[in-house]
C-alpha positions in Angstrom: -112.9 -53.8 -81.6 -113.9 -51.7 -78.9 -116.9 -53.3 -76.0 -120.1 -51.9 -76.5 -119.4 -50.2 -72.6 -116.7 -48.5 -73.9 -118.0 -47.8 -77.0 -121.2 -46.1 -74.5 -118.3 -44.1 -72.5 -116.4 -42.8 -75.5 -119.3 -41.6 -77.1 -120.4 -39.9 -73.7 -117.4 -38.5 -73.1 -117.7 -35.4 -75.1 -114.5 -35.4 -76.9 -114.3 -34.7 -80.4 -111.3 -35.6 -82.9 -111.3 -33.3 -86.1 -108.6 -35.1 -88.2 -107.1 -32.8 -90.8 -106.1 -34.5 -94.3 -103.6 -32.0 -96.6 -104.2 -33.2 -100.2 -102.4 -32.6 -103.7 -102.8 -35.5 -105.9 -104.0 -37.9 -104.5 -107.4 -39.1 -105.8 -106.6 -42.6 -105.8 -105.7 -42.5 -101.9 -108.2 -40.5 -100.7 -111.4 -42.7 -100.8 -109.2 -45.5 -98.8 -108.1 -43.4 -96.3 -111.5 -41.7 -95.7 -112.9 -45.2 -95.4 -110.4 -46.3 -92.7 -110.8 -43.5 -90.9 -114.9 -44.0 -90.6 -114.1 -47.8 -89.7 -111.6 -47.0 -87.2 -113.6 -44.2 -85.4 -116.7 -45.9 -85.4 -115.3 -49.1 -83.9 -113.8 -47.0 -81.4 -116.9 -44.9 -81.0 -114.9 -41.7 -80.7 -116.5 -38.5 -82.4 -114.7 -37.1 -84.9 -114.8 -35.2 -88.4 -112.5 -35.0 -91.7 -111.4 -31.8 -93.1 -110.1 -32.3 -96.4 -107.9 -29.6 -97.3 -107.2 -29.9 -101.1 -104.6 -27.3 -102.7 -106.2 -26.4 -106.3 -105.2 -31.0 -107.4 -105.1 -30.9 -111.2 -105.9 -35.0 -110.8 -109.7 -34.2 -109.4 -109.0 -35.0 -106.3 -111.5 -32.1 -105.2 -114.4 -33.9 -107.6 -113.6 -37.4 -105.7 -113.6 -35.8 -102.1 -116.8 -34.3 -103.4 -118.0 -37.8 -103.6 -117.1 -39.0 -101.1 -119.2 -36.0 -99.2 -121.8 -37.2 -100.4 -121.6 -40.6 -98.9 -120.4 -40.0 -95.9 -122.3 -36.6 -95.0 -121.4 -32.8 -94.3 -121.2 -33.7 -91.0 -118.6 -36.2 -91.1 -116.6 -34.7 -94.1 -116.0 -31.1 -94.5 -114.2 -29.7 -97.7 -112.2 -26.8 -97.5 -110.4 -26.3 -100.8 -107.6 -23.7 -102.0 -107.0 -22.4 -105.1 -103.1 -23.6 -105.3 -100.7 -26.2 -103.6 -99.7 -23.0 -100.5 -97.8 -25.5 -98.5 -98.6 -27.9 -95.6 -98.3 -26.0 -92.8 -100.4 -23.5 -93.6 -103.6 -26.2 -95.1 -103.2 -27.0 -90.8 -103.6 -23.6 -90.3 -106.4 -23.2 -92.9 -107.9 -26.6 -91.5 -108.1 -26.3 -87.8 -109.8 -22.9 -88.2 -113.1 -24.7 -89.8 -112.4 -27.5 -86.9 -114.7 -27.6 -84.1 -113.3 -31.1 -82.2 -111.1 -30.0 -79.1 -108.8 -32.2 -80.4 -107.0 -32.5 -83.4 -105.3 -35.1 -85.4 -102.6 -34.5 -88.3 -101.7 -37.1 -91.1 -101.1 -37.9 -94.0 -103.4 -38.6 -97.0 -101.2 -40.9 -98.9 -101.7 -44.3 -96.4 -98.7 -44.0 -95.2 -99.9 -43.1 -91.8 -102.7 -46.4 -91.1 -105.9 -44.9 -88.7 -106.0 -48.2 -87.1 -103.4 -46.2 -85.0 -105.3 -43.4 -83.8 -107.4 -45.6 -81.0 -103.5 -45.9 -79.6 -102.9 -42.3 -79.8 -106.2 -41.2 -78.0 -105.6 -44.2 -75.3 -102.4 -42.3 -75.0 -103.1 -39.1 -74.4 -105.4 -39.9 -71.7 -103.3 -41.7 -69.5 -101.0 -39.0 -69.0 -103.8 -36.5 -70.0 -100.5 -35.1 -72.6 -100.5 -32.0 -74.6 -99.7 -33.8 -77.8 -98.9 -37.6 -79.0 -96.5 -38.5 -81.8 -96.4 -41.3 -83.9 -92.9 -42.6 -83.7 -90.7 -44.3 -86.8 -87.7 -45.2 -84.4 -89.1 -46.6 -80.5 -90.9 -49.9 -79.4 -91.9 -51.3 -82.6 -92.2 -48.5 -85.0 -90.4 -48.6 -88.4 -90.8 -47.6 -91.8 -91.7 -49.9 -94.8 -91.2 -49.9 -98.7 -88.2 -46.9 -98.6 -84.9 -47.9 -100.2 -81.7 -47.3 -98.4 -81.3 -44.0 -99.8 -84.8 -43.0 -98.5 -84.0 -44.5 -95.1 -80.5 -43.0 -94.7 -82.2 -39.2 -95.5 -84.7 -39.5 -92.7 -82.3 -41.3 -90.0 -79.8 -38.1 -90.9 -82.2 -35.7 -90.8 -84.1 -37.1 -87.5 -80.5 -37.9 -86.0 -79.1 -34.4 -87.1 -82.0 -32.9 -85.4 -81.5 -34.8 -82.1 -77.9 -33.5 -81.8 -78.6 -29.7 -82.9 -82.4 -29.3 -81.0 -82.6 -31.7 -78.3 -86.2 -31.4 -78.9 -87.4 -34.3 -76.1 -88.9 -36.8 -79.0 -87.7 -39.8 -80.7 -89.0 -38.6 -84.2 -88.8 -34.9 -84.9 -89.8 -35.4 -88.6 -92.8 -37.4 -88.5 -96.1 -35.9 -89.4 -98.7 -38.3 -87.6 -99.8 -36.5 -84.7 -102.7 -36.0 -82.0 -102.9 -32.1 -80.5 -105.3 -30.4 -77.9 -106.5 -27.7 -80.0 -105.8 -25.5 -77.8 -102.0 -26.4 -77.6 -101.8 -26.7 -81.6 -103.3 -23.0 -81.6 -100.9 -21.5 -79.7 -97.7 -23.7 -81.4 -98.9 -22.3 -84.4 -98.8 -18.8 -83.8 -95.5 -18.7 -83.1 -94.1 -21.2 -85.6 -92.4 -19.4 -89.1 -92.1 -22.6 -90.8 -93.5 -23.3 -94.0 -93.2 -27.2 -95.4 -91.7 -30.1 -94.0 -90.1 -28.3 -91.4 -93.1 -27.0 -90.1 -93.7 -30.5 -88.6 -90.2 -30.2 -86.9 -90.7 -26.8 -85.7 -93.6 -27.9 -83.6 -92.1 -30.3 -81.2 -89.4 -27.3 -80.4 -91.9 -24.9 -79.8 -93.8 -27.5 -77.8 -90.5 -28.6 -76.2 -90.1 -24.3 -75.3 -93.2 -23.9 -73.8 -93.3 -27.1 -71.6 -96.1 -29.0 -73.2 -96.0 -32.7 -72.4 -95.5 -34.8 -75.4 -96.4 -38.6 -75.6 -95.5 -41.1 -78.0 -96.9 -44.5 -79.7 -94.8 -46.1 -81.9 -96.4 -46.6 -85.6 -95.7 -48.3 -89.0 -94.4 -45.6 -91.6 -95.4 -47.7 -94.7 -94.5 -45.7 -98.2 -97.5 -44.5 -100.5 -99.5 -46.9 -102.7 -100.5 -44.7 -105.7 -98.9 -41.4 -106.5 -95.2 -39.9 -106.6 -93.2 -38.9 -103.5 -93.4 -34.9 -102.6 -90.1 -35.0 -101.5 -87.1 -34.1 -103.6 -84.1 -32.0 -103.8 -85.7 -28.4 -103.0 -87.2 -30.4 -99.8 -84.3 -31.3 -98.6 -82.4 -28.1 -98.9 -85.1 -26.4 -97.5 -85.1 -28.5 -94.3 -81.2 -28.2 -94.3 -82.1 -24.5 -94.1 -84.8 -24.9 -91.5 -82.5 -27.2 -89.3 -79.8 -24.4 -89.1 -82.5 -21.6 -88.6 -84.2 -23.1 -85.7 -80.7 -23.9 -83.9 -79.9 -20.5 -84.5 -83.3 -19.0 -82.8 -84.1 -21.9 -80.1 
């Protein structure tokens, strides 16, 4: 836990994180998450806000976030529903337009992204005052926990694949734990065209293109608790595809 002089100077230093949670399904996850992520910042003594961006959940995962609102206040937890699941890249899009912290932090719902990590990434970004800072599955002590092989040898392929084809200056292309300037996400996202899982891919080449400094702090991937996987077959194809169209256009 953070000193109560550094709690003082974080507080004072007018920073804000707005930390943007995609979810479909997962009403179970969400309250745990949200609760992590109001221990974690207020131990820290960071600002910050949550922008739930639910895509039209047929498990109520709206009703719970709702909830959860109302424990935590407006001010802390901002709902920004859509009618129908329209893909992740664009709920970061949808989400960092109702953000107003100039910095802003992309994960997971599911807990397979911990907050206690986020004091790291901030420490981060301010020593080397970097554009962006990754989470990383495959430097220091990162890792990923509760896959099976087949799991693991799909991510290691596709990370290692996109190594070799993109050169893209990061240790984990395909991770989806990150810390932006908002400025810098704004402009990445104007000129990325991918939609999905390869959206998250797409941003460290763009970043990589346009010489933005990335840092990196290496985190435990651990797999969901409640709910099913989103990825599957059409996932993977599609990355295949969005592999070979960035190598073709970078």
């Amino acid at each position: 836990m953070a000193s109560r002089k550094s709690l003082q100077a974080n507080r004072a230093n007018g920073d804000k994180y707005s930390v943007l949670l995609p979810t479909y399904n997962e009403r179970e996850n969400l309250p745990l998450i949200v609760w992590l992520l109001v221990k974690y910042f207020g131990e820290s003594g960071h600002d910050y806000e949550i922008i739930v961006i639910d895509d039209g959940s047929p498990d109520g995962t709206l009703e719970v976030a709702e909830q959860l609102q109302k424990i935590y206040g407006d001010d802390k937890m901002l709902l920004r529903p859509r009618a129908k699941k329209l893909g992740l890249g664009t709920a970061y899009i949808h989400g960092m337009k109702h953000a107003t912290g100039n910095f802003i932090i992309i994960m997971d719902a599911d807990l397979s992204h911990h907050p206690k990590f986020i004091p790291q990434f901030i420490k981060k970004q301010k020593e080397g005052d970097y554009d962006l800072v990754s989470g990383t599955r495959y430097q220091g002590s990162g890792g990923v926990y509760g896959w099976d092989l087949r799991r693991k040898l799909i991510s290691r392929g596709a990370n290692f694949l996109a190594q070799v084809l993109l050169r893209p200056g990061a240790s984990d292309l395909t991770g989806s734990f990150r810390l932006y300037k908002k400025k810098v996400l704004e402009s990445l996202v104007e000129r990325c065209v991918s939609k999905g899982y390869v959206f998250q891919m797409e941003m460290i080449v763009r970043a990589r293109q346009l010489n933005y400094t990335v840092g990196e702090v290496p985190i435990s991937f651990v797999d969901r608790v409640y709910g099913e996987s989103k990825l599957g077959g059409n996932e993977i194809v599609s990355y295949a595809k969005g592999l070979l169209t960035l190598f073709a256009t970078t």
